[in-house]
N, C-alpha and C positions, 0 to 999 in steps of 0.2 A: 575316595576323593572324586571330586565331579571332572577331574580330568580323566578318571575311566570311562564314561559314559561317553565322549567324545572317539571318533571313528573315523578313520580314512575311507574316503568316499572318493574312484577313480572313475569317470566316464568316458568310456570313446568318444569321442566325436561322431565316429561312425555310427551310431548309434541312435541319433539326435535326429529327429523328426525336425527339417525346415517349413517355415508359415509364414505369411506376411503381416505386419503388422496391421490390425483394426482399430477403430475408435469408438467411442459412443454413441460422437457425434457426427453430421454429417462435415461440419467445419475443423474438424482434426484436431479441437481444444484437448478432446480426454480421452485419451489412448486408453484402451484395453489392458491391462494385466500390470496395472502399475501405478504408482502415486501423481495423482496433482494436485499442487499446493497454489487456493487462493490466497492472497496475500495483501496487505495494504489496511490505510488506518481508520479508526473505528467509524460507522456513518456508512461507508465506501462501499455497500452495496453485496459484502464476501459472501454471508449466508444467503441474503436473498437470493441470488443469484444461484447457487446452489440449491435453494429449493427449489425455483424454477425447474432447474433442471430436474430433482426428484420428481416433481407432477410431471412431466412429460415421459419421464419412463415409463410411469406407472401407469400412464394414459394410452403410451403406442403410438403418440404424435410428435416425439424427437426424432428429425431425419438423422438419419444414421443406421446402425446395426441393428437395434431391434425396432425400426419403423413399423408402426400397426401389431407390434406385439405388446402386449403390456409387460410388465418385469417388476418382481419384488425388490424392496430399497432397505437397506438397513443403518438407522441413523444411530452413532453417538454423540449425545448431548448430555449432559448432564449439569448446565451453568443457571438453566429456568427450569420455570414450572412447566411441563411438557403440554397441560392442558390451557392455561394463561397465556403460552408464547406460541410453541412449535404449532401444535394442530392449529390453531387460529391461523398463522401464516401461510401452513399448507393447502387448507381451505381456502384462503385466499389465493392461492396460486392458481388452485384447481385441480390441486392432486388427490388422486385414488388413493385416500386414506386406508382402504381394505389392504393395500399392498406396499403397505411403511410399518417397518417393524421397529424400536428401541432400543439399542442393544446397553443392558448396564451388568455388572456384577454385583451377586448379593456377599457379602459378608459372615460369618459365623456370628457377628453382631448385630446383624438385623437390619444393618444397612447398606444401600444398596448407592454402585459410584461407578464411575468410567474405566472402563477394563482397562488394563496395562499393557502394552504391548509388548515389555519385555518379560512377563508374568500370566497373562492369560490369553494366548496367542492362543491354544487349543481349545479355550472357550468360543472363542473368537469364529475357531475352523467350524467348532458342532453346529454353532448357528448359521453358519455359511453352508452345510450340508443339509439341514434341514429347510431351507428357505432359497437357495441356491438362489442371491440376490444379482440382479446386473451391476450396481452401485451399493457403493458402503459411503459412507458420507461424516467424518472425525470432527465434529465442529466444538469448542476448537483442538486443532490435534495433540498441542502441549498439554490438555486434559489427561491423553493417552500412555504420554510420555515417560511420565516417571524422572529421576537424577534429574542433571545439571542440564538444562537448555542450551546452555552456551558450553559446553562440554561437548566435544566429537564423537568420542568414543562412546558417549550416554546418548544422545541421540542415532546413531547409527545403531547401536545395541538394539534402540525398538524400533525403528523404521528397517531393519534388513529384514523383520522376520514378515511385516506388515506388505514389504514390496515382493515376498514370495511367494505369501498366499494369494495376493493377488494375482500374480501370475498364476499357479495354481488352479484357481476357481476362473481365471479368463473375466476376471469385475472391473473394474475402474473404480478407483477409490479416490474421493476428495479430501484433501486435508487445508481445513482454514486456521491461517497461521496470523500474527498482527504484522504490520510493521513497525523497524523502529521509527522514535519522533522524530521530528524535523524533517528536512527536506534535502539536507546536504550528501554528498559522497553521490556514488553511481547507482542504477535502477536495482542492478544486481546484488546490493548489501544493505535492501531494508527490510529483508522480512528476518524480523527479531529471532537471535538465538545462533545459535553455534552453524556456521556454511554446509554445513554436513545435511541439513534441511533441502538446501537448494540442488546438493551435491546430490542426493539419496532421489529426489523427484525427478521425473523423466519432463514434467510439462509444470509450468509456474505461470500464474498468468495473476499480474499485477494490477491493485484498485486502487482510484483517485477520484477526489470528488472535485468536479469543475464550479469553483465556486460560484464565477459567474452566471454558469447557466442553469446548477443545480442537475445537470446530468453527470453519470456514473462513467468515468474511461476506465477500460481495461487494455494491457496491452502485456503481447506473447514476451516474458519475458524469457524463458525457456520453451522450447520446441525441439527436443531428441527425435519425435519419431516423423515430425511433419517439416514443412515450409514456410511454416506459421510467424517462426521468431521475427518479435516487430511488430510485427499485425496489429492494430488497435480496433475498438468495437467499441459502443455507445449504448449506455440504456437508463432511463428513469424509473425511479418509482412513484408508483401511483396507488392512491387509496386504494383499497376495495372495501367495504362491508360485509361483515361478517355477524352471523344468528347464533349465539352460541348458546350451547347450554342452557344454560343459567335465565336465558329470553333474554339477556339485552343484547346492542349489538354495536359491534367497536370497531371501527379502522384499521386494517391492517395494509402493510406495504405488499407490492406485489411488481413483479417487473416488467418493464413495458421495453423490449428489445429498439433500437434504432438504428441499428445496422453498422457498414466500417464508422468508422472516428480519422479526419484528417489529425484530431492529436492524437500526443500520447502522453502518456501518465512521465515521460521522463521531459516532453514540454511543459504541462503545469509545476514539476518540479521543478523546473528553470523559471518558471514566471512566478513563483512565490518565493524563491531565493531572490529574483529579480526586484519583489516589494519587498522584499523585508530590506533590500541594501538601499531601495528608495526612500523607505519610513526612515531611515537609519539616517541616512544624507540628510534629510530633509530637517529633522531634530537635531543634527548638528548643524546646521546654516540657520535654524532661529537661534538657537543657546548662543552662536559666536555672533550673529547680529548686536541681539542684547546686551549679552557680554559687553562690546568693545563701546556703544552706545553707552553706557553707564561710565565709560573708562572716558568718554569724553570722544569720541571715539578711536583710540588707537590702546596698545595695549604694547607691552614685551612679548614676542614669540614664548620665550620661558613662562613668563606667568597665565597665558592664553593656557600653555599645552598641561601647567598642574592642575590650572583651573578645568578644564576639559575633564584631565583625567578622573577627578572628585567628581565628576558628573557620568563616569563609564560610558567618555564620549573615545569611539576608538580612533588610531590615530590617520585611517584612510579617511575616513569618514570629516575628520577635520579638517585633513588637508585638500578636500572635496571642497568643504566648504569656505575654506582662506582662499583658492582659487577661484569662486565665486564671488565673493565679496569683498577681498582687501587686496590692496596694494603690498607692499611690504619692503625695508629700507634697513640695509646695516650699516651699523655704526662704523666708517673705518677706522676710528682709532679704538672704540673701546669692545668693538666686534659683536655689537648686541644687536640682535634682528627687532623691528617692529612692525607690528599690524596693523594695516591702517586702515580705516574703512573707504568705500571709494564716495566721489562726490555725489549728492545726492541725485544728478541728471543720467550717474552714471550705475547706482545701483537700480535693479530691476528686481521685481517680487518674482522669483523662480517657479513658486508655486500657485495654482490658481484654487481655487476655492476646495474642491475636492482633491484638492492635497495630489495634484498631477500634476508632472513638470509642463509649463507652457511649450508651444511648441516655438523655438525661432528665439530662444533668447541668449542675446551678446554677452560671454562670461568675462569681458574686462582684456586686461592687458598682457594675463598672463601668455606666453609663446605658443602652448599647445591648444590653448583655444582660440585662436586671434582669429576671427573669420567664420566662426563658427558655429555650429547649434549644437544645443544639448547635448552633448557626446552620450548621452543614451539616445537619444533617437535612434529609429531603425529597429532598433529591441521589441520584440514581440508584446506585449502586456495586456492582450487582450483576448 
């Protein structure tokens, strides 16, 4: 039974050699002897960014640990064509391709795919003693994975053995993970798959694209061994040109650093939750304009809110915009509410052309607006 194999293993303490911890970097992102997971959604900048950092290992120009030392990298990839995607990129980066090695497993079938980590960890180790690499690089690391992603006990299975050898061999190992979609819940519960991910890495550092400026934030979502958590940092991509092979020669991204970022990735999540509840307002105050305009302009509260609903208009978002636009009157003997539109001196177009609330405009009669402007104002949006 595979429960014999298994052995009680007692250590002193005594025993135990103390060290301080190191990093890669000079900036304290990628700790030494342990997992860090890029994280965030597709576009966002996870691999590039990581191979930046492989060309500078391999080059001896990343301040930090081995500064002016070059260092061998060992990448799994296994999702492109290594000669189509990866070396193109890395050229573009500017990395010492003599010292990036592939790491795949072949098969008794002739095919060759992403090691397992709860399966080929000892594969894993020969190629780490023969090449004795600074960085191992998992992109993406649920390739490596194996079982249930959103399953604990299946991702810990292959990240425990993955976070030892690291320790071990003293590497720094990257693992690019996705987020989930949207943009709702906390910074801490978007990188896809079972918390055991976030749980199992000592450093996470989380990617966002600024739509408006088209640069890359990152910001320390996790920080165990530094001071880092919070911290944000900025970078774009920019072409480079590339001579390949083949003679022709093709665009590839590359990363142009910009130093801290006053945002963070958990502000542009607050500013596109913030438009998507303004696109949302805003579709509801034309539908109920129209609407109550066709009715002559008033309407029954009841027949507004079925008609509403047939259009999967939600029910804040309605009542956003009946405080906006209508009056509204119950009947007291027969207790029926009505909507009424206000007079035309007194309604104002909320929106101005590109679809942005005006600044300074009077929402009517209702109590909690009497006096005053856009209760979004002051809201970041830009």
């Amino acid at each position: 039974m595979s429960d014999n194999k298994r052995r009680l293993i007692l250590t002193p303490l005594a025993t135990i050699t103390t060290s301080a911890q190191h990093f890669l970097d000079a900036d304290e992102y990628l700790p030494l002897g342990t997992l860090t997971i890029f994280t965030g959604q597709g576009a966002a900048g996870k691999s590039t960014l990581a191979l930046d950092y492989v060309a500078k290992i391999t080059n001896g120009t990343l301040p930090g640990r081995f500064y002016g030392t070059p260092r061998n990298v060992l990448i799994v990839q296994h999702e492109d064509d290594p000669g189509m995607v990866l070396v193109p990129r890395l050229i573009a980066a500017g990395a010492n391709i003599d010292l990036i090695t592939l790491l795949s497993v072949g098969g008794e079938d002739g095919f060759t795919t992403s090691p397992s980590l709860a399966h080929d960890i000892e594969l894993i180790r020969a190629g780490l003693d023969e090449l004795d690499p600074a960085l191992l690089v998992l992109d993406p690391l649920s390739s490596s994975i194996g079982g249930d992603l959103n399953a604990v006990a299946d991702v810990r299975r292959a990240l425990n053995p993955l976070t030892q050898i690291a320790q071990e061999y003293n590497l720094t190992v990257i693992g690019i993970a996705h987020a989930r979609k949207g943009t709702q819940g906390s910074l801490s519960d978007r990188t896809s798959g079972s918390h055991a991910f976030r749980d199992v890495a000592r450093s996470v550092l989380q990617f966002a694209v600024d739509k408006e400026t088209g640069e890359r934030i990152v910001t320390v979502d996790k920080a165990s061994y530094s001071k880092n958590g919070g911290r944000s940092f900025k970078f774009v991509l920019v072409d480079s040109p590339v001579l390949l092979d083949s003679g022709e020669t093709h665009a590839y991204a590359r990363v142009e650093l910009l130093g801290e970022s006053d945002l963070s990735v958990e502000d542009l999540m607050a500013r596109e939750n913030n438009r998507g509840e303004r696109e949302d307002e805003h579709e509801a105050t034309t539908w109920l304009r129209a609407y109550l305009k066709q009715g002559g302009g008033s309407a029954l509260s009841s027949e507004v809110k079925r008609a509403a609903s047939k259009e999967r208009i939600g029910e804040r978002q309605l009542r956003t915009a009946r405080e906006r636009l209508c009056d509204t009157k119950r009947d007291e003997f027969g207790g029926k509410t009505t909507w009424r539109l206000r007079d035309s001196h007194d309604i104002r177009d909320i929106y101005d052309s590109d679809d942005k609330p005006r600044e300074g405009v009077i929402y009517g009669t209702d109590p909690s607006y009497m006096g005053e402007t856009d209760p979004s104002a002051g809201v970041t949006n830009d």
